[in-house]
C-alpha atoms as one frame of an Amber mdcrd trajectory, in Angstrom:
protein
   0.000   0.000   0.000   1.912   3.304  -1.190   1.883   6.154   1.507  -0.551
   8.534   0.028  -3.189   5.417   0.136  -2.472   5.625   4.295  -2.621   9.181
   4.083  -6.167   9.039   2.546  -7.367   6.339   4.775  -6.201   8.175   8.257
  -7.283  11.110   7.023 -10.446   9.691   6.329 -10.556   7.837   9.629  -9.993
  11.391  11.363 -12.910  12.694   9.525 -14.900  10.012  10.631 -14.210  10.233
  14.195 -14.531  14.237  14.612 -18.433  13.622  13.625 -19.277  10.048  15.151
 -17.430  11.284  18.798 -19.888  14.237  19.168 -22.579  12.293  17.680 -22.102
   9.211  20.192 -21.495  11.678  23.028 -25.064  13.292  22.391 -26.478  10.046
  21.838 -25.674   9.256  25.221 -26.340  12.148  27.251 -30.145  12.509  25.334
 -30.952   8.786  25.164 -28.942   6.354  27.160 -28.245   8.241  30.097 -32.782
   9.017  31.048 -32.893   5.107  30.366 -30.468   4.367  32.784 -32.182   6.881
  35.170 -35.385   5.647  34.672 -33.788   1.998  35.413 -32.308   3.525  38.777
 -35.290   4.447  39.679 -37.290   1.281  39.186 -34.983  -0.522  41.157 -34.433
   2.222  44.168 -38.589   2.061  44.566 -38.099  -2.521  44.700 -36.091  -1.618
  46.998 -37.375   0.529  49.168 -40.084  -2.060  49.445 -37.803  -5.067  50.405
 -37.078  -2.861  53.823 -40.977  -3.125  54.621 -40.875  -6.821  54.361 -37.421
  -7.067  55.806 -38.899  -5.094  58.608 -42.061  -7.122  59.296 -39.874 -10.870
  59.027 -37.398  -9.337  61.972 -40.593  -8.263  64.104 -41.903 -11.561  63.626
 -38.605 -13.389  64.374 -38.674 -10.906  67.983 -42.191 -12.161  68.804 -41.326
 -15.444  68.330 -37.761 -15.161  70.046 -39.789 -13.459  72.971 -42.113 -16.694
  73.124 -39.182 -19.157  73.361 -37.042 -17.029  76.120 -40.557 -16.764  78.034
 -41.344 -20.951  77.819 -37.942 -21.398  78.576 -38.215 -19.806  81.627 -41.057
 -21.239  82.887 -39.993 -24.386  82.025 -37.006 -23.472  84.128 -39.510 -22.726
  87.048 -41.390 -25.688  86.512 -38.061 -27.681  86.846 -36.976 -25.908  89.799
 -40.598 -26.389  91.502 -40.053 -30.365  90.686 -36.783 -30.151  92.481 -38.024
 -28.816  95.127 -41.021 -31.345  95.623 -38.922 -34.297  95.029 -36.233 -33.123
  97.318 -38.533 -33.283 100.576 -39.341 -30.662 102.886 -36.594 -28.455 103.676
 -34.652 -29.073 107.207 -34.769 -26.575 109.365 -31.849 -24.953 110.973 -30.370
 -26.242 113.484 -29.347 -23.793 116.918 -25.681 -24.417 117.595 -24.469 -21.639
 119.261
């Protein structure tokens, strides 16, 4: 390929690129960049939902956290009152002064 052919074809190139830059850099700002907004959007308000639900699970997993600690401990009670009965009555204390 002789050297003016490489001259045409980068000067050609050049031309090329001083219209499609601008052109792709408009394209961009006017119609990719609302779509990707718009996108943003539709995801920030499913997520601003997921809180809600995220929200009512951990109340429900409280409630039901509360109900185990509160069986436990009166199963605890109930053990201790066993204890007790099975043990006998409790001796009283002796006077040795």
């Amino acid at each position: 390929m002789p050297w003016y052919q490489v001259q045409e074809l980068m000067l050609t190139v050049g031309g090329l690129l001083v219209v499609l830059i601008p052109i792709t850099g408009l394209t961009l700002r006017f119609a990719v960049k609302p779509f990707l907004r718009d996108l943003a959007e539709a995801r920030g308000a499913r997520t601003k939902e997921l809180p809600l639900e995220r929200d009512d699970r951990l109340d429900r997993i409280e409630r039901q956290m509360e109900d185990i600690e509160r069986s436990v401990r009166r199963l605890a009670d109930v053990s201790e009152f066993d204890r007790q009965l099975r043990s006998g009555p409790p001796e009283p204390p002796s006077n040795d002064v």
